[in-house]
C-alpha positions in Angstrom: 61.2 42.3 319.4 64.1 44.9 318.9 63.9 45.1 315.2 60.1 45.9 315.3 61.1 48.7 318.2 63.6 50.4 316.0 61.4 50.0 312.9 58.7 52.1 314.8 61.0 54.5 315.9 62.5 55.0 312.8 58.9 55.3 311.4 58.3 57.8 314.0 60.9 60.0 313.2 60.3 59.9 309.5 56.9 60.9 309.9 57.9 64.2 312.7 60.5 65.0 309.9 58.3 64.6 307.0 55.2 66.0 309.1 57.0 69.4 311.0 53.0 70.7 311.3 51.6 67.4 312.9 51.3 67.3 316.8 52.6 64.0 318.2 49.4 62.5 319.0 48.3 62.8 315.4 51.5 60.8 314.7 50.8 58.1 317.1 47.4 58.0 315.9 48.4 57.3 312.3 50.7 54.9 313.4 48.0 52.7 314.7 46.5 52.3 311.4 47.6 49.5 308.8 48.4 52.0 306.1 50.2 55.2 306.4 49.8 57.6 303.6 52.9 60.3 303.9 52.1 64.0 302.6 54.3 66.2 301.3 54.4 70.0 301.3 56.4 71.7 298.7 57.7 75.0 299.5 56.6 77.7 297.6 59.2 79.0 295.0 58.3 82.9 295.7 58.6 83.9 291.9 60.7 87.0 291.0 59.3 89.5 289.0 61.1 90.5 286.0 61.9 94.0 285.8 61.3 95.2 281.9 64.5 97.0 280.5 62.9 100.8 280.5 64.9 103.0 277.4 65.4 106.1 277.5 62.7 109.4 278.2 62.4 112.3 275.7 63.9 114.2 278.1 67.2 112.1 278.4 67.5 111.7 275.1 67.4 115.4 274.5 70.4 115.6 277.4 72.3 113.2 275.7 71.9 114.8 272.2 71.3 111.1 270.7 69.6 112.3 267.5 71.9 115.4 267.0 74.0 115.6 264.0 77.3 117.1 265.0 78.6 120.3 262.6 81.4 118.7 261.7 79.4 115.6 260.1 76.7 117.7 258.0 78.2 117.3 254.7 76.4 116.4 251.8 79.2 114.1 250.8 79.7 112.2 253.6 76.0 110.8 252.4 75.7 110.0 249.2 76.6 106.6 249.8 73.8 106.4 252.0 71.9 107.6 249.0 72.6 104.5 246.8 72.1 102.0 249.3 68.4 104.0 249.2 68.4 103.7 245.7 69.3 99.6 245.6 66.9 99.3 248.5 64.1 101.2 246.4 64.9 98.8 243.1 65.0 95.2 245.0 61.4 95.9 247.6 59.9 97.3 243.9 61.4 94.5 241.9 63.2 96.6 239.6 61.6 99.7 238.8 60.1 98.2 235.1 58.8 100.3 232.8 55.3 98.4 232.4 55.2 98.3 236.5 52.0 100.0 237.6 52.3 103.4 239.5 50.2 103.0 242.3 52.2 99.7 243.3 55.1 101.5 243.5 53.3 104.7 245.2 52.3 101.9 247.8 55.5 100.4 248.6 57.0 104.0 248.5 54.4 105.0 251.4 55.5 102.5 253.4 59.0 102.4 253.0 62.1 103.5 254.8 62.9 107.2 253.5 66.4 107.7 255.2 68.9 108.5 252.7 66.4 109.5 249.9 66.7 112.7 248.4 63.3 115.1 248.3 62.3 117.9 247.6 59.8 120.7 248.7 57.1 121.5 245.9 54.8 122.8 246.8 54.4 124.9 250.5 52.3 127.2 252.2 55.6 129.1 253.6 57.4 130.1 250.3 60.6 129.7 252.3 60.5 125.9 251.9 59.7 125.7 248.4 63.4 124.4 246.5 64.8 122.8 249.0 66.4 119.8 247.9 68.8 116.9 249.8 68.9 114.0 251.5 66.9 113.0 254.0 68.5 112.3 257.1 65.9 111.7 259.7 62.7 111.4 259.7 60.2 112.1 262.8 56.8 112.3 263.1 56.4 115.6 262.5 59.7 116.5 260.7 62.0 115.6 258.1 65.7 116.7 258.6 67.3 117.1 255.3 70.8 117.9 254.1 71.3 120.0 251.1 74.4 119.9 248.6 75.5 123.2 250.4 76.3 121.3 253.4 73.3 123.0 255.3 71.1 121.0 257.6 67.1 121.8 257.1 64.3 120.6 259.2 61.5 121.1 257.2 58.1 119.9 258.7 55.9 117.7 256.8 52.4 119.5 257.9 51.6 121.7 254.9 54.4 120.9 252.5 54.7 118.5 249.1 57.9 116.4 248.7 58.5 114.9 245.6 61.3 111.8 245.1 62.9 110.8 242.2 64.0 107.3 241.1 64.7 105.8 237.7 62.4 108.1 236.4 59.9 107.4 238.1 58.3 110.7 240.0 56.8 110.0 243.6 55.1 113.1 245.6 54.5 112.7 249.7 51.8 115.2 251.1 53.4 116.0 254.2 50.4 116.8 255.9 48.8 112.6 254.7 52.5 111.8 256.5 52.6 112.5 259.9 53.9 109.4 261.4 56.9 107.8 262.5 58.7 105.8 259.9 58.1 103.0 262.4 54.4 103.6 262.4 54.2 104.1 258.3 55.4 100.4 257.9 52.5 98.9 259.8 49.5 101.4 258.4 47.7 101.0 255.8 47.2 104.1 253.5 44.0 105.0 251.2 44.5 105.1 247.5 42.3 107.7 247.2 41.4 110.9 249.3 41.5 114.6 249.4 44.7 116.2 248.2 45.8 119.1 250.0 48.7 121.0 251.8 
């Protein structure tokens, strides 16, 4: 009959479309089965490799003179308010500062916690040079700190062989430079010993 004729036609072109791979024979072989069981081959989705956003080298970010402080802002002034945000940030991750707080609580938080805008100062140092100098701390690397002093001078003083000492609320915190050679990044996730030798 016609109908039957066009069905297998139809048939056969479904299965050449569906089947590209598959030689004719193996078409007309299927077709003389009872059942036809259609595969299907997906394409494969080639998957693009996401490129990770690289930052910046040392080297460009010495060319573009990202962690400079330009002449015009090293004043002692401009800072202070950065000082008392220090301060408020100090008093709410200590819970206040109390009087009956225990010491080395507040010495562990302090090691651990964000010294930009404090103000320090040197000591104790094996290069008398560094003893006295007081300011704020500006930044802090992992071998240095960059402090500004109320005459408007920018130090870097490094922490290897040097004593800091901060004050807060009268409470009296020293840093042994030489414990302290980490990033401020870094300092958040170690974990310091109470106890050890204290040295320059």
């Amino acid at each position: 009959p016609q109908d039957s004729e066009k069905a297998k036609t139809f048939v056969h072109a479904f299965l050449k479309r569906s089947m590209p791979k598959m030689k004719d024979e193996a078409i007309q072989e299927m077709l003389t089965r009872k059942a036809v069981v259609l595969e299907h081959y997906p394409k494969k989705k080639t998957k693009q490799k996401r490129r990770k956003t690289k930052g910046f080298t040392a080297k460009q970010r010495r060319e573009l003179r990202l962690f400079e402080i330009e002449p015009e802002q090293q004043r002692y002034a401009i800072f202070l308010p950065l000082h008392e945000l220090w301060k408020q940030y100090i008093r709410d991750l200590c819970h206040g500062l109390k009087p009956d707080a225990q010491p080395h609580m507040i010495q562990g938080k302090l090691l651990k916690a964000d010294l930009h805008g404090a103000i320090v100062t040197v000591t104790k140092s094996k290069c008398p040079s560094y003893v006295g100098i007081t300011g704020i701390i500006l930044q802090e690397f992992k071998h240095v700190f960059k402090i500004i002093t109320k005459e408007d001078k920018l130090k870097v003083v490094p922490k290897l062989n040097n004593v800091f000492s901060l004050e807060l609320d009268g409470f009296i915190s020293y840093i042994y430079g030489s414990k302290f050679l980490l990033r401020a990044s870094e300092r958040s996730a170690k974990k310091f010993k109470l106890k050890g030798t204290i040295d320059l």
